[in-house]
C-alpha positions as CSV (number, residue, x, y, z in Angstrom):
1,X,46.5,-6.1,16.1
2,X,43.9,-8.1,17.2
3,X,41.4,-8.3,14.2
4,X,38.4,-9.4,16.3
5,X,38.7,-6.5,18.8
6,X,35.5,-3.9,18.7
7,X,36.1,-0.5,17.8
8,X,33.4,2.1,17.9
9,X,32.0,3.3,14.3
10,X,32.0,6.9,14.8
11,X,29.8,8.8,16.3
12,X,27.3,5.3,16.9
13,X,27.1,3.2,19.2
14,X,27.8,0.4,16.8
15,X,31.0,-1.5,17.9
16,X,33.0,-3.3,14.8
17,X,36.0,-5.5,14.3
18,X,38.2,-5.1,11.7
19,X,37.2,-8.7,10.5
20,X,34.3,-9.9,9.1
21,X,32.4,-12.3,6.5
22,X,31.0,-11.0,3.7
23,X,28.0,-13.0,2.7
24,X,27.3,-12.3,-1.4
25,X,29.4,-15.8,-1.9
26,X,26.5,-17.3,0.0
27,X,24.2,-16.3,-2.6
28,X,26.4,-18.3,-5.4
29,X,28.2,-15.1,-6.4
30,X,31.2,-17.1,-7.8
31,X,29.8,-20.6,-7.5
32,X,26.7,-22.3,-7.0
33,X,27.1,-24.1,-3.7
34,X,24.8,-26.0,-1.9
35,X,22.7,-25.5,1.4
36,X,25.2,-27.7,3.5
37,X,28.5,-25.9,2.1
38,X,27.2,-22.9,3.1
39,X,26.2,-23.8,6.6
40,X,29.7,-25.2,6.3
41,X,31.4,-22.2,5.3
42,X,29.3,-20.3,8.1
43,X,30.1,-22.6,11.0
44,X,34.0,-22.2,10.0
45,X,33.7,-18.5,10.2
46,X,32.2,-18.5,13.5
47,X,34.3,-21.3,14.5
48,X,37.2,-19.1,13.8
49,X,35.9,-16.2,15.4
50,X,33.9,-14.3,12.9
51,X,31.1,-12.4,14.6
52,X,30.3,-9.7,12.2
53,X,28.1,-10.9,9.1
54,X,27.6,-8.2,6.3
55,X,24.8,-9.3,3.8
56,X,22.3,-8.1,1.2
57,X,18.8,-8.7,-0.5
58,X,20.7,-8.4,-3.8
59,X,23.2,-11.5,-3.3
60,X,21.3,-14.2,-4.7
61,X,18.2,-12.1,-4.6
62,X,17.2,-13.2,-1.4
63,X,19.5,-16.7,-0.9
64,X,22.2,-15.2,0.9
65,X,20.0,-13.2,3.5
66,X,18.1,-16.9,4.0
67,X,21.3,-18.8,4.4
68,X,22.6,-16.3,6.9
69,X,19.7,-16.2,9.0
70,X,18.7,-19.9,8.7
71,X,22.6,-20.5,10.5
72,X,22.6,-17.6,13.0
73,X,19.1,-18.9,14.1
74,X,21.3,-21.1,15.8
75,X,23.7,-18.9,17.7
76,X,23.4,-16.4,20.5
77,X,21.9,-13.7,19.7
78,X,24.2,-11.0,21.8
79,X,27.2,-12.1,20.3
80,X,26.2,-11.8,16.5
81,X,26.2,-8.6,14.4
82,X,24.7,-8.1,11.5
83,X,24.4,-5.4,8.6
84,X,22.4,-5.8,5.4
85,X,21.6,-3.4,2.6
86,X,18.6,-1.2,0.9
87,X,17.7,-0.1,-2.5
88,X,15.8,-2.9,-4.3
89,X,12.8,-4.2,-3.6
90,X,11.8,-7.7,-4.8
91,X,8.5,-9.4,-6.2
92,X,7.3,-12.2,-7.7
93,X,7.8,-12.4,-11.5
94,X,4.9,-11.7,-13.7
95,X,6.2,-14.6,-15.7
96,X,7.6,-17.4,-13.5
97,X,9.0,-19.7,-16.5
98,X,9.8,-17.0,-18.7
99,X,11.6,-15.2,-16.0
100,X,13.8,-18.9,-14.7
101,X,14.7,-19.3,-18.8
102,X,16.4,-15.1,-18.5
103,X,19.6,-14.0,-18.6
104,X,20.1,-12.5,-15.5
105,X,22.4,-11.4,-12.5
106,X,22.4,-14.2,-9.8
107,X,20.7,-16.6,-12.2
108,X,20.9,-19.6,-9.5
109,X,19.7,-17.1,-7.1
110,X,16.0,-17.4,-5.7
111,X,13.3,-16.3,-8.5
112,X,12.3,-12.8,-7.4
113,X,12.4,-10.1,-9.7
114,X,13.7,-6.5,-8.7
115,X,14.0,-3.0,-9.0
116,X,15.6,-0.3,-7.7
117,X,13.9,2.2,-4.9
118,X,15.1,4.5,-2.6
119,X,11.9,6.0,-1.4
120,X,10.5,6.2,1.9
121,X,7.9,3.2,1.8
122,X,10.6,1.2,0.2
123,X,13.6,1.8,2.4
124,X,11.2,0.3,5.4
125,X,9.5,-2.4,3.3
126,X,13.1,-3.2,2.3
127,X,13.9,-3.2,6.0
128,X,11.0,-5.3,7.3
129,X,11.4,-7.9,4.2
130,X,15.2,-8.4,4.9
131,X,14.1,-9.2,9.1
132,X,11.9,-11.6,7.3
133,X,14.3,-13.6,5.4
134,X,17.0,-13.2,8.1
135,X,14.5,-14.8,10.6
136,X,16.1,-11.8,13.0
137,X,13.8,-9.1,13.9
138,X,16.9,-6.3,14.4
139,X,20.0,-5.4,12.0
140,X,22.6,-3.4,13.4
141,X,23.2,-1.4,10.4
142,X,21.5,-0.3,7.0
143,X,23.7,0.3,4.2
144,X,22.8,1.7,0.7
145,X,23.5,0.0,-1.6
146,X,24.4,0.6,-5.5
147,X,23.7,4.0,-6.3
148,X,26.3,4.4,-8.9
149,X,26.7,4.6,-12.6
150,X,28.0,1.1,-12.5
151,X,25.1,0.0,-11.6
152,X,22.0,1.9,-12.9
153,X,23.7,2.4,-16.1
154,X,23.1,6.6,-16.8
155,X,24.3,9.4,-14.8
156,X,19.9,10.5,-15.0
157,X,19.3,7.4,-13.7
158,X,22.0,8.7,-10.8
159,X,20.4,11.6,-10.1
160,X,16.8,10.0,-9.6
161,X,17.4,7.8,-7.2
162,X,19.6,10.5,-5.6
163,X,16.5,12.7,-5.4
164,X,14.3,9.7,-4.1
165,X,16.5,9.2,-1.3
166,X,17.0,12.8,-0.6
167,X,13.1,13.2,-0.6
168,X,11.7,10.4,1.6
169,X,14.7,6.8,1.5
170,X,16.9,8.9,3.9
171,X,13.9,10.3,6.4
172,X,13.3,6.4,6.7
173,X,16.4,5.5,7.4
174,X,17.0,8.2,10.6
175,X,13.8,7.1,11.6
176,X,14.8,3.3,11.9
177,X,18.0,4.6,13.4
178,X,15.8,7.5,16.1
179,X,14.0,4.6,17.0
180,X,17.0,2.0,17.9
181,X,15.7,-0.4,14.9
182,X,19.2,0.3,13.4
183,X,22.6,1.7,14.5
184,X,24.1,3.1,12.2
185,X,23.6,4.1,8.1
186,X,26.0,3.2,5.4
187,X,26.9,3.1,1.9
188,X,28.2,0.7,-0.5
189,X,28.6,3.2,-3.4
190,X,32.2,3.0,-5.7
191,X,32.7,7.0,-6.0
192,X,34.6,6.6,-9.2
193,X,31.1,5.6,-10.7
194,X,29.2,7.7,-9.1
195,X,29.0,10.9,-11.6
196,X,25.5,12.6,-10.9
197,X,26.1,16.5,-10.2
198,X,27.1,17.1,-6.7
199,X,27.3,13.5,-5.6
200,X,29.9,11.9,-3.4
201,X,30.1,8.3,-2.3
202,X,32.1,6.5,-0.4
203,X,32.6,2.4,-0.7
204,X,30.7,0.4,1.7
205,X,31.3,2.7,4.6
206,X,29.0,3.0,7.2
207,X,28.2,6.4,9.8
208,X,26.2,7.8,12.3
């Protein structure tokens, strides 16, 4: 089995290999790493054949999406494929030192704050931000991303964001994928966490 090989994603015309990186280490997930072992660790992967990059505006809030983009500035743009993800948005702190002396997730991650929003204007402003720190002014896929007990912590909590997406998040994301921005949706949900009534989720799979 050839792990590089493209296979069609469903009904899309999104073409996938089996193999690809997975880009929340570059946002010091495990580790705090610098800016030349990441270009490192990026250069391998392509080096080796790696063509598919799967990121996020959560890893790192922001750092892995930057590194990503700041290395695959550098390659050709037909041979690359990228998917990131949607459901935060990020802002500046009102509080700059208070917020770098936190406890946090992704403490040695960029100094953004977050939260979580699955509405229309936020799917596209999430969309638009990422093409901004990617440097890249197409994705190949949307996925969404963390809508799960785990995550937002109570099964109301669940069911909002369920609702938000149902009512506008989703609209934006056919739209983006109507117009060619996109081609495909996904989801990078753990269904054993995700409880709300009537939900189903699949982990980190991606569809028409």
């Amino acid at each position: 089995m050839d792990p590089f090989a493209p296979l069609r994603l469903g009904r899309t015309k999104l073409m996938l290999p089996r193999l690809g990186f997975g880009a929340a280490p570059l946002g010091n997930l495990y580790d705090v790493i610098s800016e030349a072992q990441a270009e490192a660790t990026l250069a391998a992967a392509w080096t080796g054949g790696i063509r598919y990059f799967d990121t996020s505006p959560w890893y790192g809030r922001g750092l892995s999406e930057r590194r990503l983009g700041s290395f695959l500035h550098h390659q050709p743009p037909t041979e690359r494929i990228v998917t990131t993800k949607v459901g935060r948005l990020f802002f500046a702190p009102d509080d700059p030192a208070a917020f770098a002396d936190s406890e946090r997730s992704w403490a040695k991650g960029l100094h953004f704050d977050h939260r979580y929003d699955f509405s229309y204007d936020a799917i596209m402003r999430s969309y638009e931000d990422s093409l901004q720190r990617l440097g890249l002014n197409r994705v190949d896929a949307l996925i969404i991303h963390d809508l799960d007990l785990a995550h937002l912590g109570s099964e109301r909590q669940v069911t909002k964001y369920l609702d938000e997406l149902s009512a506008g998040g989703f609209r934006a994301l056919e739209e983006l994928k109507s117009a060619g921005l996109i081609a495909a949706i996904g989801a990078g949900i753990d269904p054993h966490v995700l409880h709300a009534p009537g939900a189903s989720g699949s982990d980190s799979a991606l569809h028409a």
